[in-house]
C-alpha positions in Angstrom: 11.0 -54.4 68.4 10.5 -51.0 69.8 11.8 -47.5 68.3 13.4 -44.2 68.7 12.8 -40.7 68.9 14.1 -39.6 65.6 14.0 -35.7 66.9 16.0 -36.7 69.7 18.5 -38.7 67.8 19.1 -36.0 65.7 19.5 -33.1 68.4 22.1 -35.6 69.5 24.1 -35.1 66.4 23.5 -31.7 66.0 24.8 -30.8 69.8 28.2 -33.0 69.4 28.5 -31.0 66.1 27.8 -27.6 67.7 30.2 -27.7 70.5 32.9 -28.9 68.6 32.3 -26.4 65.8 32.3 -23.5 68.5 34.7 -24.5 70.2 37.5 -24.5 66.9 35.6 -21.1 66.5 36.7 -19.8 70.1 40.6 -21.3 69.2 40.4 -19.5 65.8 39.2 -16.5 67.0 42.2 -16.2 69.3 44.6 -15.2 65.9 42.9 -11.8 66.4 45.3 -11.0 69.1 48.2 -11.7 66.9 50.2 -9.3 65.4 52.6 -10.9 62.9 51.1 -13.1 60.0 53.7 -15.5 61.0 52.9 -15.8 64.1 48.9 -17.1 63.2 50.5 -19.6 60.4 52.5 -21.3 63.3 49.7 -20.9 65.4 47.1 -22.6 62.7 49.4 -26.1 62.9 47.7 -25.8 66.5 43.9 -25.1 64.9 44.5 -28.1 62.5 45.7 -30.8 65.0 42.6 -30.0 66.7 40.6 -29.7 64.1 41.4 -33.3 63.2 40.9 -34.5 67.1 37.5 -33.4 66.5 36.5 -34.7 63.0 38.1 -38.2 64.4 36.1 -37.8 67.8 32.9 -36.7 66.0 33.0 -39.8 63.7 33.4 -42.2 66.3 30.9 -41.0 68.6 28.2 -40.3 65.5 28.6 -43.3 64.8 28.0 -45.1 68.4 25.0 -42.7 68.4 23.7 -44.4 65.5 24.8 -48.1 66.4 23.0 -47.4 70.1 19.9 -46.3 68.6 19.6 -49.8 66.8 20.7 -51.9 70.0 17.9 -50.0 71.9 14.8 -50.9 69.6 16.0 -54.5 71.0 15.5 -56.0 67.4 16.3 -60.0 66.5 19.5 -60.0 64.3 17.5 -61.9 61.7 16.0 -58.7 61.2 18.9 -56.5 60.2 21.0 -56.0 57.0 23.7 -58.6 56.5 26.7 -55.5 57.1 25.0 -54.7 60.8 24.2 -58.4 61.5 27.8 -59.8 60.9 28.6 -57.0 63.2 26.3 -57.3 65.9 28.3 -61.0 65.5 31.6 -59.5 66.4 32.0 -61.3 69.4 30.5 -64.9 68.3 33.0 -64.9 64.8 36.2 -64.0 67.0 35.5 -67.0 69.1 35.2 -68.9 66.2 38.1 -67.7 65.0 40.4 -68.5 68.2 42.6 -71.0 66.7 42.4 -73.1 70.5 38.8 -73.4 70.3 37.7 -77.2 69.2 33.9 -77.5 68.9 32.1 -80.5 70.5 32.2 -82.1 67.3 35.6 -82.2 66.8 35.9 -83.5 70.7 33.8 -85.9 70.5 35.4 -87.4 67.0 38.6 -88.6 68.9 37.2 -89.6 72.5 40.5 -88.4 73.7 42.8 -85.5 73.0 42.2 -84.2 70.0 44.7 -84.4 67.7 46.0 -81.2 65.6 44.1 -81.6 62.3 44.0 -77.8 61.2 41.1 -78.8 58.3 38.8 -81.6 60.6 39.2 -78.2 62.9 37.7 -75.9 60.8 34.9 -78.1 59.2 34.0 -78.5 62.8 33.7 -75.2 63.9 31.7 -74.6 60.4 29.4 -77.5 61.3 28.9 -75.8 65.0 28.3 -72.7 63.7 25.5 -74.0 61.1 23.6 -76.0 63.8 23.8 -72.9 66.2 22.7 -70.4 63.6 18.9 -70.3 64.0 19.6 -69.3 67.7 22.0 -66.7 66.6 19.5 -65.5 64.4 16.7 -65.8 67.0 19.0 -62.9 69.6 18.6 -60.0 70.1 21.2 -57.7 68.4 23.7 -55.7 70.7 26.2 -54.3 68.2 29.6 -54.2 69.8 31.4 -50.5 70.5 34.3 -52.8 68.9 32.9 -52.0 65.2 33.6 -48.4 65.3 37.4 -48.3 65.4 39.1 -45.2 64.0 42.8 -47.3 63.5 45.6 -45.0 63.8 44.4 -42.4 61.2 41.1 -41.4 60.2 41.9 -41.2 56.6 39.6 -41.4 53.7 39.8 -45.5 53.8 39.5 -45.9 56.9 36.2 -43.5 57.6 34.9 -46.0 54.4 35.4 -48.9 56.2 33.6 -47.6 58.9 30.7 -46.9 56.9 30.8 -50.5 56.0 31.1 -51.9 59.2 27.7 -50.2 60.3 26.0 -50.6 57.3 26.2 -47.1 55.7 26.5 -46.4 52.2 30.6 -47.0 52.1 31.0 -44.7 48.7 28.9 -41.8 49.6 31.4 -39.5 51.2 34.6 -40.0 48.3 34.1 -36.5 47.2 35.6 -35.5 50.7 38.4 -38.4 50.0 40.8 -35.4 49.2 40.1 -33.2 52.0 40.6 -36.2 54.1 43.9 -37.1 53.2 45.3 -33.5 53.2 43.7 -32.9 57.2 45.1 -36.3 57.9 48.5 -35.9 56.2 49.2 -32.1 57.4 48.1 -33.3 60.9 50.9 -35.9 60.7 53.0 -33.8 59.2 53.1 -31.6 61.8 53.3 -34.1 64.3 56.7 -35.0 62.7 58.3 -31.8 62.6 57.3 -30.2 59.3 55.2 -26.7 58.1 57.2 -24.9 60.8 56.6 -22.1 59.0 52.9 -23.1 59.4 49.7 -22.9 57.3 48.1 -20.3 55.4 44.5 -18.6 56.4 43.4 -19.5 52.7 44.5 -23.1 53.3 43.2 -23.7 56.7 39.8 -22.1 56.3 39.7 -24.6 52.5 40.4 -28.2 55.0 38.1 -26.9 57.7 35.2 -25.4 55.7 35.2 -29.0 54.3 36.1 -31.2 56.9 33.0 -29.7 58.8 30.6 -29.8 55.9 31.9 -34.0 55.7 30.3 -33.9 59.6 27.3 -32.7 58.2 26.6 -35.1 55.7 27.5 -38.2 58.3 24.5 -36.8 60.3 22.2 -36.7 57.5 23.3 -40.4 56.1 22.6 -41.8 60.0 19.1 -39.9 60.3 18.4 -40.7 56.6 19.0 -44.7 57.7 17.0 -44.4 60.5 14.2 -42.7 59.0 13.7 -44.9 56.2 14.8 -48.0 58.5 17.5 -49.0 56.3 19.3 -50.9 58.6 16.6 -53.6 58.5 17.0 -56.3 56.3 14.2 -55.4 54.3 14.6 -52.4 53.4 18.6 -53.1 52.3 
């Protein structure tokens, strides 16, 4: 099992932070060369469609950081916690679950075409899966870019099932569940037609002052995990 270069893992972070941070500085900064208050508001439905492109695109990508800094220590899945081991089995338990697949087992029963016995099938693939397991086990653990899926809005729920799926403590960003929804929901919002008038300074500078400090906290929760090695199996 080999390891990573914590200092470099978290300068990783820190950079996608920075540039994205600057560059919603640069955008903002542009409302200087506007006249008419109502003519920043409408502008500012512009700063926070962007600003939600970049906490979605900072949340994947901190998080493929994080999952690529396991996969390169090259450690057996037997070895992981149970959330980052049933992921690094993405691929194995979707082949399982392919309603076409019939395991040896279930082949071999009939001699012949098999017939369509929905229950024999699952016991089957169960069975296979059991006598395969130790090998599983035995691999070394490549955890799918597949886990990290933002679904069609990075809302509040969805950036907790994230957190699940790579093993990160799920219920340690709902204070930010509020600030979520609101960037997610003006972002549609806006999308569909609404705030024409657009959004307040007060209101804007509230969701992004947040929504960055959220970023924050994701990089401190992956470096925190892989400093203490939480994503072993002992340590879970």
């Amino acid at each position: 099992m080999g390891s990573v270069n914590l200092a470099d893992i978290r300068a990783e972070l820190e950079q996608e932070l920075t540039w994205r941070s600057d560059e919603m500085r640069l955008l903002h900064n542009q409302l200087e060369f506007m006249e008419e208050e109502a003519d920043r508001a409408r502008y500012r439905k512009s700063l926070m469609v962007m600003l939600y492109s970049h906490f979605e695109g900072f949340c994947v990508t901190a998080f493929q950081i994080y999952l690529d800094a396991i996969n390169s220590q090259k450690i057996k899945r037997k070895k992981l916690n149970t959330h980052l081991l049933a992921s690094s089995m993405y691929d194995e338990f979707r082949a399982y679950d392919d309603p076409k697949r019939k395991p040896r087992h279930y082949r071999e029963l009939f001699r012949r075409k098999p017939e369509e016995d929905t229950n024999l099938i699952h016991l089957a693939k169960r069975i296979d899966f059991l006598e395969n397991i130790d090998q599983f086990l035995d691999e070394e653990a490549m955890i799918s870019e597949n886990v990290v899926h933002a679904e069609n809005n990075l809302n509040s729920t969805v950036l907790r099932k994230l957190l699940y799926s790579v093993g990160l403590p799920y219920d340690s960003l709902r204070a930010y569940d509020g600030n979520v929804e609101e960037l997610v929901n003006r972002r549609n919002q806006i999308a569909h037609g609404h705030h024409k008038r657009g959004v307040s300074e007060a209101t804007y500078h509230k969701i992004e002052h947040s929504i960055f400090h959220l970023l924050d906290e994701i990089i401190k929760l992956i470096y925190t995990s892989l400093h203490e090695r939480k994503y072993l199996r002992s340590s879970s």
